[in-house]
C-alpha positions in Angstrom: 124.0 -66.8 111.8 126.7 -69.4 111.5 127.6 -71.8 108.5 125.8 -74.7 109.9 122.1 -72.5 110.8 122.3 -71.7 107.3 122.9 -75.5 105.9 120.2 -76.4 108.2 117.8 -74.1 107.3 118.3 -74.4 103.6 117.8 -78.2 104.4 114.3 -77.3 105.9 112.8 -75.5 103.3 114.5 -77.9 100.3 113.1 -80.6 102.4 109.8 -78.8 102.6 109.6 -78.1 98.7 110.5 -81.9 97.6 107.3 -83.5 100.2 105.4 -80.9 99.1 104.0 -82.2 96.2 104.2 -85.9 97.6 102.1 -85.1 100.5 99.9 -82.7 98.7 99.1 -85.8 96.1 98.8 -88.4 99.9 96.3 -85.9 101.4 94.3 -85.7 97.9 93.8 -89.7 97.3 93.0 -90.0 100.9 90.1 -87.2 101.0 88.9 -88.9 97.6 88.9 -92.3 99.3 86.8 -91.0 101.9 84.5 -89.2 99.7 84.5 -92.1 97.0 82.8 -94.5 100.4 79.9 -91.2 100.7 79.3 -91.3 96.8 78.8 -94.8 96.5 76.0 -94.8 99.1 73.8 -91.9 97.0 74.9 -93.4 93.4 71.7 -94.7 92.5 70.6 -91.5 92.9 73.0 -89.5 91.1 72.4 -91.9 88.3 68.8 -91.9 88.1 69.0 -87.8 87.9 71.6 -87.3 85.6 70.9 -90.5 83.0 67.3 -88.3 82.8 69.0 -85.3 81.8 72.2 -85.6 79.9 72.4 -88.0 76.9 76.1 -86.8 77.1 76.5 -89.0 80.5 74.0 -91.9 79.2 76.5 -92.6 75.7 79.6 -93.3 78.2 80.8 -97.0 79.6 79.9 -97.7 82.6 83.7 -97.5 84.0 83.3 -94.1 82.8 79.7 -92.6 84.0 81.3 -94.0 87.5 84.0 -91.6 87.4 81.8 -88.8 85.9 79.1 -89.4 88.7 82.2 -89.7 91.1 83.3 -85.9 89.5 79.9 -84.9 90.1 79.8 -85.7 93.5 83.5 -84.3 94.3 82.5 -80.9 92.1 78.8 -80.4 94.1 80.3 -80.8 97.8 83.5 -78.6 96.9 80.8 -75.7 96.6 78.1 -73.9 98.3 74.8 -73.6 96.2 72.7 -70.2 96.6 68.6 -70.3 95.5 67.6 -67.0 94.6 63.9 -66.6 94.2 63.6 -70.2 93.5 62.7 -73.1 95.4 65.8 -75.3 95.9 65.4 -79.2 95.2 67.8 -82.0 95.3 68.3 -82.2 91.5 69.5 -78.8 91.2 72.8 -78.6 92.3 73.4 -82.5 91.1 72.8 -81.1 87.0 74.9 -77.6 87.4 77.4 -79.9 89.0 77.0 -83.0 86.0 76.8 -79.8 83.9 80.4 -78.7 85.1 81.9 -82.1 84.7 80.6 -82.9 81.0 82.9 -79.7 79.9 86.0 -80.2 82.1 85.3 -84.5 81.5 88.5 -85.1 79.6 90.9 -82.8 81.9 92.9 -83.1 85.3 91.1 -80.2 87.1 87.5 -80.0 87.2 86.6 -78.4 90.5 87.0 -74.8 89.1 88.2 -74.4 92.7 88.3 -70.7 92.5 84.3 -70.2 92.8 82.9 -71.2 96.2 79.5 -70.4 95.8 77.0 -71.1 92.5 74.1 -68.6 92.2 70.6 -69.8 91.4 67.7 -67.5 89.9 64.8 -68.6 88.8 64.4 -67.0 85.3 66.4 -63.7 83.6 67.7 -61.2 85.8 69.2 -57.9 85.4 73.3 -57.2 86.5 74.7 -54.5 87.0 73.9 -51.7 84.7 73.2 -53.7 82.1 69.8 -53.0 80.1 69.1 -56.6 78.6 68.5 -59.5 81.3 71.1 -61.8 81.5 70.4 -65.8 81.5 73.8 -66.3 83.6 77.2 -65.2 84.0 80.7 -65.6 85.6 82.2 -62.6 87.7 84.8 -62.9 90.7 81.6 -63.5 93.3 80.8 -66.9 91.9 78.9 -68.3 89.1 75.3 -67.7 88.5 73.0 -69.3 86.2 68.9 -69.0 85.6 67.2 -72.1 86.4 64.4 -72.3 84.1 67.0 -71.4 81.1 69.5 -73.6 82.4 66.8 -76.8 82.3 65.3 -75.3 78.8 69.4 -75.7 77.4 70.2 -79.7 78.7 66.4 -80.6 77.5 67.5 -79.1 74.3 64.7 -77.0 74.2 66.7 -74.4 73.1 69.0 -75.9 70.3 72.4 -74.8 70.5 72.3 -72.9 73.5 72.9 -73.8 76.8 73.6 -71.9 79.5 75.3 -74.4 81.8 78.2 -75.1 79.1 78.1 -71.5 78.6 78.9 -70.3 81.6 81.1 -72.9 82.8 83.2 -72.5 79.8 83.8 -68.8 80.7 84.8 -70.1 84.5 87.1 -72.9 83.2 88.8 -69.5 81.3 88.8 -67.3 84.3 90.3 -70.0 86.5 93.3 -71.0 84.2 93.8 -67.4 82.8 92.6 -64.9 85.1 93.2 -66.1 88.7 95.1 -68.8 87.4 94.0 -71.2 90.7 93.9 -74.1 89.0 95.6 -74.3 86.4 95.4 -77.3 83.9 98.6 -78.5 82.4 97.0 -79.9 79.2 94.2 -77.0 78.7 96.3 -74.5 79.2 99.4 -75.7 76.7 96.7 -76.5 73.8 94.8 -72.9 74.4 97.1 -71.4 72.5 96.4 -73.8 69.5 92.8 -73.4 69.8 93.2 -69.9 69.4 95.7 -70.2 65.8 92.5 -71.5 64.6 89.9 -70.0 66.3 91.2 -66.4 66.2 90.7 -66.0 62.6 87.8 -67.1 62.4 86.4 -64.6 64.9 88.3 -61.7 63.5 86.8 -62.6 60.0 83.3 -62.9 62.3 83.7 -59.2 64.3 85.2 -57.2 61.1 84.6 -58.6 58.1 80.7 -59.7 59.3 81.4 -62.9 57.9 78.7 -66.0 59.1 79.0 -69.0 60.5 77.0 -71.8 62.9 78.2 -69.9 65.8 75.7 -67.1 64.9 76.5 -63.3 65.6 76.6 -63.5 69.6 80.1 -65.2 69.3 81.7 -62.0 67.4 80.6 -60.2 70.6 84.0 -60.1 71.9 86.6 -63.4 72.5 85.8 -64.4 76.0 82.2 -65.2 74.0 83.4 -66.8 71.1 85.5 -69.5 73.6 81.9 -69.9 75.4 79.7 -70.1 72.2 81.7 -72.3 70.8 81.9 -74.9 73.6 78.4 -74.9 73.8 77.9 -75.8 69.4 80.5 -78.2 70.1 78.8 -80.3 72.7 75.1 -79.4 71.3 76.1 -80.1 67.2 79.2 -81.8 66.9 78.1 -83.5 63.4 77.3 -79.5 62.0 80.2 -78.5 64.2 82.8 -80.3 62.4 81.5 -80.5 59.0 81.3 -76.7 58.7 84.5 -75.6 60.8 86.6 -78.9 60.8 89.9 -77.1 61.9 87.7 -75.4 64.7 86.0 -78.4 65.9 89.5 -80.6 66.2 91.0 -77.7 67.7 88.2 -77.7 70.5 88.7 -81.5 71.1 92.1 -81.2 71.5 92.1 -78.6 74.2 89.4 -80.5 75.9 90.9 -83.6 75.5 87.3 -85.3 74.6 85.7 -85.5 71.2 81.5 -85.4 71.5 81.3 -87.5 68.0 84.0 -90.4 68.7 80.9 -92.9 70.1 79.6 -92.7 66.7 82.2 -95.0 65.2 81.5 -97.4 68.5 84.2 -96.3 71.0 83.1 -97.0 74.0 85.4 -93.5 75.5 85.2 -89.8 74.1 88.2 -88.7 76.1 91.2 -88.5 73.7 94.1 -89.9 75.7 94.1 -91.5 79.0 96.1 -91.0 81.7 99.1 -92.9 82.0 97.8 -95.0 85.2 94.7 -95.6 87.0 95.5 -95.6 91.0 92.7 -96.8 93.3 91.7 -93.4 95.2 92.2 -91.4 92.3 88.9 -91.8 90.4 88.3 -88.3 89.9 
């Protein structure tokens, strides 16, 4: 291989790494334009289903239940939905999906793009060799979740727990830390922040016994802690903060949202916005 094969080929793949990104970004805005023309036709829908559900969705702007209907849409056709001894209904995968989005609303990624396929049972099940039935959980086949608990935790018939956020916290984890497929910049540099504060606290929790609003499920190991905690956080901000203040703005900052900041009449919870809007880029 002479001199000049070897300038051209390193031309190639230079060339190759500075339009990837570039056309990357090109192909993305272009699939969301095309998808944002689909959404806009079933809307009315998606709004009608999710304003009945999720007071969460129902305390934004309307600029911003757009873009978190918008999410919704983009999260629920970038996966296949399974029924499992339940009859499926066009609700379904449009809450697990709204579900998804209300946890991930103030970050850049939100597809949790490493699980292709959602599971849907009808009530508890049994995994594995596990004795007690589970309401849901997160392994590297997909993310599964029983219906009738799920509906019981975002009609807050169950206070405090809800299996939705639950679960979808541990696959926001498992994406950014485990398989590490998609990665977001801004969760993944406050993590580490979240955990200065929260560690502690669920040391104190899992050795010392100590008690707290999280209740004794979160001292089960870390990966529950994270999940319990995102749930309290969404389900009882006001007992959230007052009783573990440090906690609670460390969990808004790695979320980038802050559940109580519509109280004082902001018409946003996200925390910072990004630094432009661009039209095809609503997600």
């Amino acid at each position: 291989m002479n001199l000049m094969e070897i300038v051209v080929i390193c031309s190639l793949v230079l060339g190759i790494l500075l339009l990837n990104r570039p056309v990357t970004m090109l192909v993305q805005r272009l699939y969301n334009r095309h998808q944002f023309k689909r959404f806009i036709v079933r809307e009315t829908f998606y709004h009608s289903v999710v304003s009945r559900h999720l007071g969460y969705y129902n305390r934004l702007g309307l600029e911003e239940q757009r873009k978190f209907l918008f999410r919704t849409w983009l999260f629920q056709h970038s996966k296949t939905f399974r029924y499992i001894e339940v009859e499926e209904t066009a609700e379904m995968p449009i809450l697990v999906s709204a579900v998804a989005v209300q946890l991930t609303f103030g970050l850049e990624k939100f597809k949790l793009n490493y699980f292709d396929d959602i599971f849907i049972l009808r009530d508890d099940y049994h995994y594995g060799f596990y004795s007690r039935p589970f309401m849901g959980h997160v392994d590297q086949t997909g993310i599964y979740l029983s219906w009738d608990n799920f509906m019981k935790g975002i009609s807050q018939q169950t206070p405090n727990c809800n299996v939705g956020l639950h679960e979808m916290a541990h696959a926001l984890a498992y994406v950014n830390f485990v398989t590490q497929t998609e990665e977001d910049g801004h969760f993944k540099k406050e993590f580490p922040n979240f955990s200065k504060v929260a560690r502690p606290i669920f040391t104190s929790m899992q050795q010392a016994g100590a008690k707290n609003l999280l209740g004794d499920y979160a001292a089960t190991n870390y990966h529950e802690f994270w999940a319990v905690a995102v749930e309290i956080f969404f389900e009882s901000p006001d007992s959230f903060r007052h009783e573990l203040p440090e906690l609670y703005e460390a969990m808004a900052n790695v979320l980038n949202q802050d559940p109580l900041s519509y109280v004082s009449g902001s018409t946003t919870i996200i925390r910072r916005q990004p630094a432009a809007t661009r039209a095809g880029a609503i997600a």
